[in-house]
N, C-alpha and C positions, 0 to 999 in steps of 0.2 A: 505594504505592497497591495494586496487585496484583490490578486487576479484570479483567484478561483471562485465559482460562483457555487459549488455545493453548499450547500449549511453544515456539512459535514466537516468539509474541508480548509473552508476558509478560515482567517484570522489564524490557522497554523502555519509559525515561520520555517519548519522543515518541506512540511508542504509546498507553500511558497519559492522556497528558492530550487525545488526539483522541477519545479514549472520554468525558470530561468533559465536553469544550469545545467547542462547532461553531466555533466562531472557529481554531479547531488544527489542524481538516479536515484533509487533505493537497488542496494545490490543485496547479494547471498550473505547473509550474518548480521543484516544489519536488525538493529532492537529497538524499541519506542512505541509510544504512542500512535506516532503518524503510522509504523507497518499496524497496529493493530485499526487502525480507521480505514486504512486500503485493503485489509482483510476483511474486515464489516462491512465493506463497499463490496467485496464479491462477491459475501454473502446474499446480499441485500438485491442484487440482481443479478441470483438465481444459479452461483456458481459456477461461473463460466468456465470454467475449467476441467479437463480431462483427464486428469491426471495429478496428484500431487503425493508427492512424499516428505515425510517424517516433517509433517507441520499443524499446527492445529488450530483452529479456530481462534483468532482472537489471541495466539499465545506473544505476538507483540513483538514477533522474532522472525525473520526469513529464515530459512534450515532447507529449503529444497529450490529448485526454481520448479514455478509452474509452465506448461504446458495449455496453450490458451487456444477453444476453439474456434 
């Protein structure tokens, strides 16, 4: 596919098909690699977020939704 252009992101097929698909999203519970690479991704530019619960860095799991400023 190869339509993301991060270095982060690209060459992953879950990735990939959430750019496709709204059905693919990443929702609440979901586990892998790709949530811990969009959690590194938030970290990475400085925590956008205001709010989060019971989730933790890198733990490769959604468990809260965030709250985005």
């Amino acid at each position: 596919m190869n339509g993301l252009k991060s270095e982060l992101f690209r060459d992953d097929p879950r990735l990939e098909k959430i750019l496709l698909s709204d059905p693919a999203h990443v929702v609440l519970g979901d586990r892998g690699e790709f949530v811990s690479k969009i959690q590194f991704a938030a970290l990475l530019l400085g925590g956008g977020c205001r709010r989060v619960r019971k989730i933790s860095a890198l733990s490769g799991s959604v468990k809260s939704q965030l709250e985005w400023l």
